[in-house]
C-alpha positions as CSV (number, residue, x, y, z in Angstrom):
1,X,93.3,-21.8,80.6
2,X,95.9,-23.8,78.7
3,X,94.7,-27.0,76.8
4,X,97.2,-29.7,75.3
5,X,96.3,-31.7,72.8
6,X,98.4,-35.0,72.1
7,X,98.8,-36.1,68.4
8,X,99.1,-39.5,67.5
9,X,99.3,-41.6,64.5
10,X,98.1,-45.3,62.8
11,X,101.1,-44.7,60.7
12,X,104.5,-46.0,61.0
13,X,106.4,-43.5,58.9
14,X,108.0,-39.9,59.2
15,X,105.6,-38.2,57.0
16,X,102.7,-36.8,58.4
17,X,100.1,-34.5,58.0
18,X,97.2,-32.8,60.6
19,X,94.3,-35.0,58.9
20,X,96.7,-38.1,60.0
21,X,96.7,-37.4,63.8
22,X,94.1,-38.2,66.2
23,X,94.0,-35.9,69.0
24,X,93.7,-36.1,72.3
25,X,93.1,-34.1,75.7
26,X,95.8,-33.1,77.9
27,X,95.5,-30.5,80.0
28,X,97.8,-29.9,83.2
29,X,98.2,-27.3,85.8
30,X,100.7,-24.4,86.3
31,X,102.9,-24.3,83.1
32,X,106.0,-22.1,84.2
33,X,106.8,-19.8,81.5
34,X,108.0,-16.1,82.0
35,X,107.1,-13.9,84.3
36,X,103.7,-15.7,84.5
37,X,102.3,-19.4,85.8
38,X,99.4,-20.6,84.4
39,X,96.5,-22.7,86.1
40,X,94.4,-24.7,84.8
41,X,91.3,-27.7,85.7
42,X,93.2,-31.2,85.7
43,X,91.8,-32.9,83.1
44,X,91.7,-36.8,82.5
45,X,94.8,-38.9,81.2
46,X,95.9,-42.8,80.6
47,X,99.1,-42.3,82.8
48,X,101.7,-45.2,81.5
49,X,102.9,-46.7,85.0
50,X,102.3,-45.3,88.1
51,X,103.3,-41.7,89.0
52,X,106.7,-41.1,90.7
53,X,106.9,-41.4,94.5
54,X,107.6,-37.6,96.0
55,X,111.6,-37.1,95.8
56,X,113.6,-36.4,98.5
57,X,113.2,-32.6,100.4
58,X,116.1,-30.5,98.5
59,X,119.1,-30.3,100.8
60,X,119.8,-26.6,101.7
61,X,123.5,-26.1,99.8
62,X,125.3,-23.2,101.4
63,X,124.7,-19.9,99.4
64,X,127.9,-18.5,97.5
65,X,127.3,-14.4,97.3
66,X,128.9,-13.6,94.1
67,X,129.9,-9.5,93.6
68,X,128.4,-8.1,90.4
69,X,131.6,-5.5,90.0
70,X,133.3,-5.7,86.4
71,X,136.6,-7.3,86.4
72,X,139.3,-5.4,85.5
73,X,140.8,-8.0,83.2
74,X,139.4,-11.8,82.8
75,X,140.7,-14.2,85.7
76,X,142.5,-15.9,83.4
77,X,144.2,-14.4,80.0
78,X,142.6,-15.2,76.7
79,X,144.4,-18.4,74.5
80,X,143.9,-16.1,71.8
81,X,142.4,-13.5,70.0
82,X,141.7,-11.9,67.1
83,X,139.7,-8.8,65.2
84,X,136.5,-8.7,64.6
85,X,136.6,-5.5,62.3
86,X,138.0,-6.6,59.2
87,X,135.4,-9.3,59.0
88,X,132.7,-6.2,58.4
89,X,131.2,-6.1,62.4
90,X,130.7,-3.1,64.0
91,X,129.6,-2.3,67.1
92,X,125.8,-1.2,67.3
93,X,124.4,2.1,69.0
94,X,124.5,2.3,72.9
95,X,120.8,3.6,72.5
96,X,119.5,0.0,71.0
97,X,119.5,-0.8,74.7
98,X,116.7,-1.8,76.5
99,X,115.2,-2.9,72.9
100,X,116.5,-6.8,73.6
101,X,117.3,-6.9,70.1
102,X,119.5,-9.9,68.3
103,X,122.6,-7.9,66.8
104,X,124.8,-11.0,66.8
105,X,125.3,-14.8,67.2
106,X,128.4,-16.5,68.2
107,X,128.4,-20.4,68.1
108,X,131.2,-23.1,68.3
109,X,130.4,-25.0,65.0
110,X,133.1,-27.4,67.1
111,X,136.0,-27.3,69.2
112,X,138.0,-25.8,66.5
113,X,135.5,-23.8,64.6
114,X,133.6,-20.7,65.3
115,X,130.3,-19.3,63.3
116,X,130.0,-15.4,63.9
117,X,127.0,-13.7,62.4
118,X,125.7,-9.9,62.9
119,X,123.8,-7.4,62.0
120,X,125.5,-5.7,58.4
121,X,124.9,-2.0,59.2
122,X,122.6,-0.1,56.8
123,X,119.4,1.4,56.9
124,X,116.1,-1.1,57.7
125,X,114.1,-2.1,54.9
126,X,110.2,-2.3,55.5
127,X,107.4,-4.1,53.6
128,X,104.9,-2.1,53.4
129,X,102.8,-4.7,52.0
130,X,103.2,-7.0,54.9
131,X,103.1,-6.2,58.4
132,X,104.3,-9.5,59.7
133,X,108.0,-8.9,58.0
134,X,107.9,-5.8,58.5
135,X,112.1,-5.5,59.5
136,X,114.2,-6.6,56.5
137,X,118.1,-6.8,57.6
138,X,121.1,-8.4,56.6
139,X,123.2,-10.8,58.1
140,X,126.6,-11.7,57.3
141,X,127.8,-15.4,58.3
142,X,131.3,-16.2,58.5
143,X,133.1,-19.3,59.7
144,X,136.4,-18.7,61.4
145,X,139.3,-21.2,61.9
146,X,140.4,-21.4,65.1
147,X,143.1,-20.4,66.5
148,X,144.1,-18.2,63.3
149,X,140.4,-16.8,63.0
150,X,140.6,-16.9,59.0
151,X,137.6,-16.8,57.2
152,X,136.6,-20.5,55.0
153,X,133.4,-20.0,54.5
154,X,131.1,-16.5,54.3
155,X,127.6,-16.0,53.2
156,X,124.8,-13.2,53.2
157,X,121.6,-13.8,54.6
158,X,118.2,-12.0,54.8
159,X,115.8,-12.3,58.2
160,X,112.8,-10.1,58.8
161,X,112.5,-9.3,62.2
162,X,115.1,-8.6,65.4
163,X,115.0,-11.2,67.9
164,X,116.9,-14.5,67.8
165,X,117.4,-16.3,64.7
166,X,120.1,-19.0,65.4
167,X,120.3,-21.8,67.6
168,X,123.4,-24.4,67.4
169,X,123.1,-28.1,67.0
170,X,125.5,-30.7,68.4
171,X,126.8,-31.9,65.0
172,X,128.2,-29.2,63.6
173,X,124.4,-28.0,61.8
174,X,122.4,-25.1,62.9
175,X,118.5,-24.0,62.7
176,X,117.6,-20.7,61.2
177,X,114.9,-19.1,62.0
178,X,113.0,-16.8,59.6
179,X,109.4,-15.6,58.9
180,X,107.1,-19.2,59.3
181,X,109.8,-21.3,58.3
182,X,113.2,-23.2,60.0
183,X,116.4,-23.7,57.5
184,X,119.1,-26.4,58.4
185,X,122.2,-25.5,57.9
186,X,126.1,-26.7,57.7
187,X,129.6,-25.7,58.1
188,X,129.4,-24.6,54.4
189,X,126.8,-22.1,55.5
190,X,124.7,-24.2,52.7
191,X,120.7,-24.1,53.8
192,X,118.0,-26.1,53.6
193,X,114.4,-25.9,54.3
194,X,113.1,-28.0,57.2
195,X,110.0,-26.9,59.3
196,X,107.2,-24.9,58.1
197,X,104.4,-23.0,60.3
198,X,101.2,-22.0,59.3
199,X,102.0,-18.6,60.6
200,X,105.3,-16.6,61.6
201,X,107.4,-18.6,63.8
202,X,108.0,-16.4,67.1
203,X,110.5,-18.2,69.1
204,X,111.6,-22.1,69.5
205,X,113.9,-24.2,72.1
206,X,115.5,-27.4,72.2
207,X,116.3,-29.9,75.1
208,X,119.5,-30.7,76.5
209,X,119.9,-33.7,74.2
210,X,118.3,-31.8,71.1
211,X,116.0,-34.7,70.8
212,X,112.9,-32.2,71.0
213,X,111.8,-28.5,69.6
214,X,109.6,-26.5,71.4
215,X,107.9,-23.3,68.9
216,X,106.4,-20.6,69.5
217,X,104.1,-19.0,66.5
218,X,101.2,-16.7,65.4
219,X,98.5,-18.6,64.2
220,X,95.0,-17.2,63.7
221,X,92.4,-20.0,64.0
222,X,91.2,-19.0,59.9
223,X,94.8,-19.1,58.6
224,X,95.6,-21.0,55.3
225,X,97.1,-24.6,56.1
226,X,99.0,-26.0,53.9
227,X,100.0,-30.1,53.7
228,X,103.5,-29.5,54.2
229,X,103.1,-27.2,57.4
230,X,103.7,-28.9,60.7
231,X,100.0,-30.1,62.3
232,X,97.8,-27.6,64.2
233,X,95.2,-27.8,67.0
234,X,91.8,-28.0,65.3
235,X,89.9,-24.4,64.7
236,X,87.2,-26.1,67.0
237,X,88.6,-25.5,70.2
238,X,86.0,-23.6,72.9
239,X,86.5,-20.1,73.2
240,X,89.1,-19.3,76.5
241,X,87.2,-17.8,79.3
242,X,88.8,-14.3,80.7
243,X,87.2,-13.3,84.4
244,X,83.5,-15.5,82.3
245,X,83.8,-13.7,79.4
246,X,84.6,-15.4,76.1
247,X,87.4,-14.1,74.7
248,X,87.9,-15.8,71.3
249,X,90.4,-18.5,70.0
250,X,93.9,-16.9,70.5
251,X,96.1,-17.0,68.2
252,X,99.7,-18.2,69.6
253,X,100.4,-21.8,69.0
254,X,103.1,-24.0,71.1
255,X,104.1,-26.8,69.7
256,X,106.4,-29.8,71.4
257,X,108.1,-31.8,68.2
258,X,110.9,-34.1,67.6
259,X,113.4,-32.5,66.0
260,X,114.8,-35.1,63.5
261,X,110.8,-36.1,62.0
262,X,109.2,-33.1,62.8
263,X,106.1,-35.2,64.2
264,X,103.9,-32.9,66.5
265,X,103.6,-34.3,70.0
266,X,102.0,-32.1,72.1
267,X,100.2,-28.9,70.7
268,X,98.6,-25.9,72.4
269,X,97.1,-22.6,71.7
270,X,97.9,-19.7,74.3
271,X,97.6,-16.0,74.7
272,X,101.6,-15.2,74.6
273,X,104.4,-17.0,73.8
274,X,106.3,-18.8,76.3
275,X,109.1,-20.2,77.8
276,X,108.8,-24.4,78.6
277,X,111.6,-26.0,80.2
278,X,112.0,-29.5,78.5
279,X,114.2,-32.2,78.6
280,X,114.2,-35.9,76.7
281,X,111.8,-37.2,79.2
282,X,109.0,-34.2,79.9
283,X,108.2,-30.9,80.3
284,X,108.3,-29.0,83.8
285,X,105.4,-27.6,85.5
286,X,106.0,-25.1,88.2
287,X,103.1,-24.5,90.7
288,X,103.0,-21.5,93.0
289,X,103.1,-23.2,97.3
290,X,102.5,-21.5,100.9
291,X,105.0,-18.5,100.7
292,X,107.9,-17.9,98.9
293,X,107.5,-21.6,98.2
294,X,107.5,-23.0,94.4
295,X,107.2,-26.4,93.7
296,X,108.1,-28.6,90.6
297,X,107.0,-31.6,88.9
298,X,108.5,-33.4,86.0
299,X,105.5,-34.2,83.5
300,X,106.5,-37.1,81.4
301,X,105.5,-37.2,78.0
302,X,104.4,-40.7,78.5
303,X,102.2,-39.9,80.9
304,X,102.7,-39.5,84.7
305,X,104.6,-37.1,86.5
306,X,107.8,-36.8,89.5
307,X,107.8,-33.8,92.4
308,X,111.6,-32.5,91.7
309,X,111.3,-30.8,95.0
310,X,110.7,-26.8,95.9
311,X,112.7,-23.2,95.5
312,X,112.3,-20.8,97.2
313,X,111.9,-17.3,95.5
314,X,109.6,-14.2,96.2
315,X,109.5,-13.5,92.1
316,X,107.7,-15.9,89.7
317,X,111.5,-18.3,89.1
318,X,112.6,-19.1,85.3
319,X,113.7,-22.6,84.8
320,X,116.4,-23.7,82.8
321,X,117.6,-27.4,81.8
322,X,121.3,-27.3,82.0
323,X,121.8,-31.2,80.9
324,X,119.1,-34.3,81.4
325,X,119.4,-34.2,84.9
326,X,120.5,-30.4,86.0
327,X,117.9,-27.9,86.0
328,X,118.6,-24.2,86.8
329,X,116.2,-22.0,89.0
330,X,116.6,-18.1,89.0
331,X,114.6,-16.5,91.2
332,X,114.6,-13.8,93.8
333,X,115.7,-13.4,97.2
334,X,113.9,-10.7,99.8
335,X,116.6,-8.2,99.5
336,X,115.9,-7.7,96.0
337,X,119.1,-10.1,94.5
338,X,119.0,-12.8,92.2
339,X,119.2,-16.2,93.2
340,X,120.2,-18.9,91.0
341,X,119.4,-22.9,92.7
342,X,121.0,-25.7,90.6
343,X,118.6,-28.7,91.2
344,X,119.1,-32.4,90.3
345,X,116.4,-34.2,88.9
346,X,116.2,-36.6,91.5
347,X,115.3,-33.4,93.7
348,X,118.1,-32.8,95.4
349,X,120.0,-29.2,95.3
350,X,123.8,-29.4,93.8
351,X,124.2,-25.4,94.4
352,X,123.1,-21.9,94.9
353,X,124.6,-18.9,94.1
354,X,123.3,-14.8,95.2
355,X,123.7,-11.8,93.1
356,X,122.4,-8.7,93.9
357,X,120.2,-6.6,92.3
358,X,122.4,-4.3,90.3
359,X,123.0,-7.8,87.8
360,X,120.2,-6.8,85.8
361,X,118.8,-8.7,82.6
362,X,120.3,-12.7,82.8
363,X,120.7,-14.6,79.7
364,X,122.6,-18.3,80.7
365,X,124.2,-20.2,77.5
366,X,124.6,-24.3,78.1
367,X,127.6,-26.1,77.0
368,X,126.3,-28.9,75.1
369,X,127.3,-31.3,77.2
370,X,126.1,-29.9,80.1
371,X,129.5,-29.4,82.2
372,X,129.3,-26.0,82.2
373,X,127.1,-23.2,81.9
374,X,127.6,-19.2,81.2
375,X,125.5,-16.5,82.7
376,X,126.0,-12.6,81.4
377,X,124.4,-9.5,82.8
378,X,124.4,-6.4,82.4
379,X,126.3,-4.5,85.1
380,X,124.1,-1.3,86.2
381,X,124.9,1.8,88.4
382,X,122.9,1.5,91.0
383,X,120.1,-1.2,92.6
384,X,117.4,-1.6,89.9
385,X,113.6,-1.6,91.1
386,X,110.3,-0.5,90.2
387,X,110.9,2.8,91.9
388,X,114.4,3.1,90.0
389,X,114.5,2.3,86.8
390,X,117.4,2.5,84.2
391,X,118.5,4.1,80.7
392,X,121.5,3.3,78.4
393,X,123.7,5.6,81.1
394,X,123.1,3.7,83.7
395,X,125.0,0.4,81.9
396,X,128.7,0.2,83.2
397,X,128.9,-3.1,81.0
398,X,128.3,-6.4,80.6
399,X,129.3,-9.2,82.9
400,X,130.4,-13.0,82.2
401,X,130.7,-15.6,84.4
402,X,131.0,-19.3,83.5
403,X,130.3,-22.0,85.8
404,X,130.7,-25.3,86.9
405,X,127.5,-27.0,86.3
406,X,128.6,-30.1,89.3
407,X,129.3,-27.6,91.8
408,X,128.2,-23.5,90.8
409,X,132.2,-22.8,91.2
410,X,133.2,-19.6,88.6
411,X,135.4,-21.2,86.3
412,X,135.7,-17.7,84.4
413,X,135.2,-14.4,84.9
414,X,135.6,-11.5,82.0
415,X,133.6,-8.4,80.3
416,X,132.1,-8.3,77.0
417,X,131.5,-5.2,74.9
418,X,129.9,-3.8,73.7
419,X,127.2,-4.3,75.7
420,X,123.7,-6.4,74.1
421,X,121.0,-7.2,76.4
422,X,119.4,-9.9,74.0
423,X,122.9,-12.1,73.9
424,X,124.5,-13.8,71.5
425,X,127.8,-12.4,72.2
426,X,129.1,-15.7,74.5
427,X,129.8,-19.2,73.2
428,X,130.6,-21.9,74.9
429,X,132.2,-25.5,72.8
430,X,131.0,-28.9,72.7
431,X,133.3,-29.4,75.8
432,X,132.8,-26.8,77.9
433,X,136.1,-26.4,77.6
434,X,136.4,-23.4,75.3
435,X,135.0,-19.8,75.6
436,X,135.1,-17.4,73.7
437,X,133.5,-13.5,74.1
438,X,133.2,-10.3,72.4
439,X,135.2,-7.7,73.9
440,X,137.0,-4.9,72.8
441,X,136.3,-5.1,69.2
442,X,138.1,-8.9,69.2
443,X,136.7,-12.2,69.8
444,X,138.8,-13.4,72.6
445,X,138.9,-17.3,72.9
446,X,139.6,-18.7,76.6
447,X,140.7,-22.4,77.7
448,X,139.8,-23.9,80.6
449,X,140.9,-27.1,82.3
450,X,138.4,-29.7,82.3
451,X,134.9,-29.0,84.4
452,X,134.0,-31.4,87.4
453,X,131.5,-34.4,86.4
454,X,128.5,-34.3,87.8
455,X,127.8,-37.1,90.7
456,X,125.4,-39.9,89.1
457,X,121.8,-39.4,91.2
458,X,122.6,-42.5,93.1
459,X,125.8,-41.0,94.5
460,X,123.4,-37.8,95.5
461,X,120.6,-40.0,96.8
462,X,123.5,-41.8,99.1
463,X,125.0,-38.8,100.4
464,X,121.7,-37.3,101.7
């Protein structure tokens, strides 16, 4: 069971604090997150307005198959290039695969700007007095001119585990992500603190318009909380019921904020972290239909909800916001493939594209404006299942496709080594109009033309 609880305050300013908030109920049924959907009682809400009418059935696009061979070369040359050597990266061991660890993170600062930080090679330090930093490494940050790639601005940092730690804002700032704390930081590489957790901050996720954070962290109900941590979920919650046995308060927190206060909207405690598809106007909610039948529903933060319309997919789908109104299903077809369904948010499909089941581990990048989107895998020997599984030898290499986001079109098609399964070794530019990848010890930097709009929901509804 998964319980919201909606903060709310008498005061008008920015600067809250937990005993501010008065908090309310909200609990709703089948929260997609990965490889799991969760069901819970509906509980009673105040809906704002009355709750969207059912959208129109999805039309059935025509599937694209898409091979999952390596290309040769890219399908179209590189604009430029340069090495990635003399700025101190090298490549990590073949046998960190299968770990998903974060080596690397390569971001357009702008259309003319890159930020590349990795891994510095050495040997791991460990706390032995704390087992929640337990990973000590070193990161170098550099910020490369672009087309020249020369270096104006460089800086060392510390971070103390191995999964993601960077995530790129619009503006030319980024979040860091370290320990129970966020850092904002700018082209200068200068940082500053922003958002602090009662407890180590696991993951977090923004919308499409980066009005909104979504965080993940490890919270014990008896942890110290401190006035300048965000707000948490009182310790009095009931005990979460496993099969009618009480099971205790868990400890992982998910919190839905705005980004530029910090103000807690919703908050929830849950047994793992997950993955909650948001955009500026709700969170989606995934339920499980008759079938292979999955159906969606856009839960507003005000209150109501709209049916988005149903995918089809024999695996629990993931869901992805590509802009405001695109939202990207990957799922799984009978044969054992992937199948990715591009969805309006007026419910309508825009595309679907099939891979087969040798494209194994997805990660999908956004452009910030939404135009385009970049999907890597990894590029195995043979069809992956439960019966046969995979090791490092089994990797030919990593593939990278960019697409139209208006129509599922490849735009782009190149390999990136070395190979990392957690990511971070794409970018995509404000435009979509820039790519750049990590290949062959170089960054390579592509150009492409301009990426189709996508038809205003009108248009779609009009068509149909």
């Amino acid at each position: 069971m998964v319980d919201w609880l909606r903060t709310s305050s008498d005061r008008t300013g920015s600067d809250r604090t937990g005993s501010d908030h008065t908090w309310l109920r909200l609990a709703f049924a089948g929260l997609a997150i990965t490889g799991l959907t969760l069901f819970v009682a509906p509980a009673g809400l105040a809906q704002q307005g009355s709750t969207a009418s059912p959208a129109n059935q999805a039309h059935a696009g025509k599937e694209r198959p898409l091979p999952d061979r390596l290309p040769d070369k890219p399908t179209i040359p590189p604009a430029f290039s340069f090495p990635v050597e003399p700025l101190g990266f090298s490549a990590p061991n073949a046998d960190f695969l299968g770990q998903r660890w974060r080596f690397v993170s390569l971001d357009f600062l702008d259309e003319n700007r890159l930020l590349f930080t990795f891994r510095v090679p050495g040997l791991i330090h460990r706390d032995a007095g704390s087992h929640e930093w337990a990973d000590e490494r070193q990161i170098r940050a550099v910020v490369l001119a672009l087309p020249s790639g020369a270096v104006t601005a460089e800086a060392l940092w510390t971070v103390h585990d191995r999964v993601r730690y960077l995530w790129m804002l619009k503006d030319g700032h980024f979040l860091l992500r370290d320990r129970d704390g966020i850092e904002l930081g700018d082209a200068a590489l200068d940082l500053k603190p922003f958002l602090h957790f009662p407890g180590p901050l696991l993951w977090m996720e923004m919308d499409p318009t980066q009005q909104f954070l979504v965080t993940d962290s490890r919270e014990p109900a008896v942890a110290e909380h401190k006035t300048s941590d965000v707000p948490s979920p009182p310790t009095a919650m009931p005990d979460m019921s496993v099969d009618g046995q009480k099971s205790g308060t868990p400890d992982f927190v998910v919190r839905i904020m705005r980004r530029d206060s910090g103000e807690v909207m919703l908050v929830s405690r849950t047994r793992s972290t997950i993955h909650l598809p948001i955009n500026s106007d709700g969170y989606l909610e995934s339920l499980r239909g008759n079938g292979e039948q999955w159906l969606l529903n856009l839960k507003f933060f005000t209150g109501g909800s709209r049916f988005l319309g149903r995918v089809d997919s024999t695996c629990p789908p993931t869901f992805d916001f590509i802009s405001q109104r695109e939202l990207l299903a990957t799922g799984c077809d009978a044969k054992g493939g992937n199948k990715l369904v591009a969805l309006g948010v007026d419910g309508h499909m825009l595309w679907q594209n099939m891979t087969s089941s040798q494209a194994v581990w997805p990660l999908v990048v956004m452009a910030p404006d939404g135009s385009r989107l970049v999907r890597e895998t990894l590029a195995a020997s043979h069809t992956v299942s439960a019966f046969s599984a995979i090791d490092s030898e089994d990797i030919k290499g990593q593939l990278v496709r960019v697409f139209d986001a208006a129509n599922g079109k490849v735009a782009l098609e190149a390999s990136a080594s070395p190979a990392l399964d957690a990511g971070g070794n794409v970018a995509i530019s404000p435009s979509g109009r820039r790519v750049a990848v990590i290949d062959a010890g170089a960054i390579e930097v592509f150009e492409l033309p301009a990426a189709p709009p996508l038809a205003d929901d009108s248009k779609l509804q009009a068509g149909h």
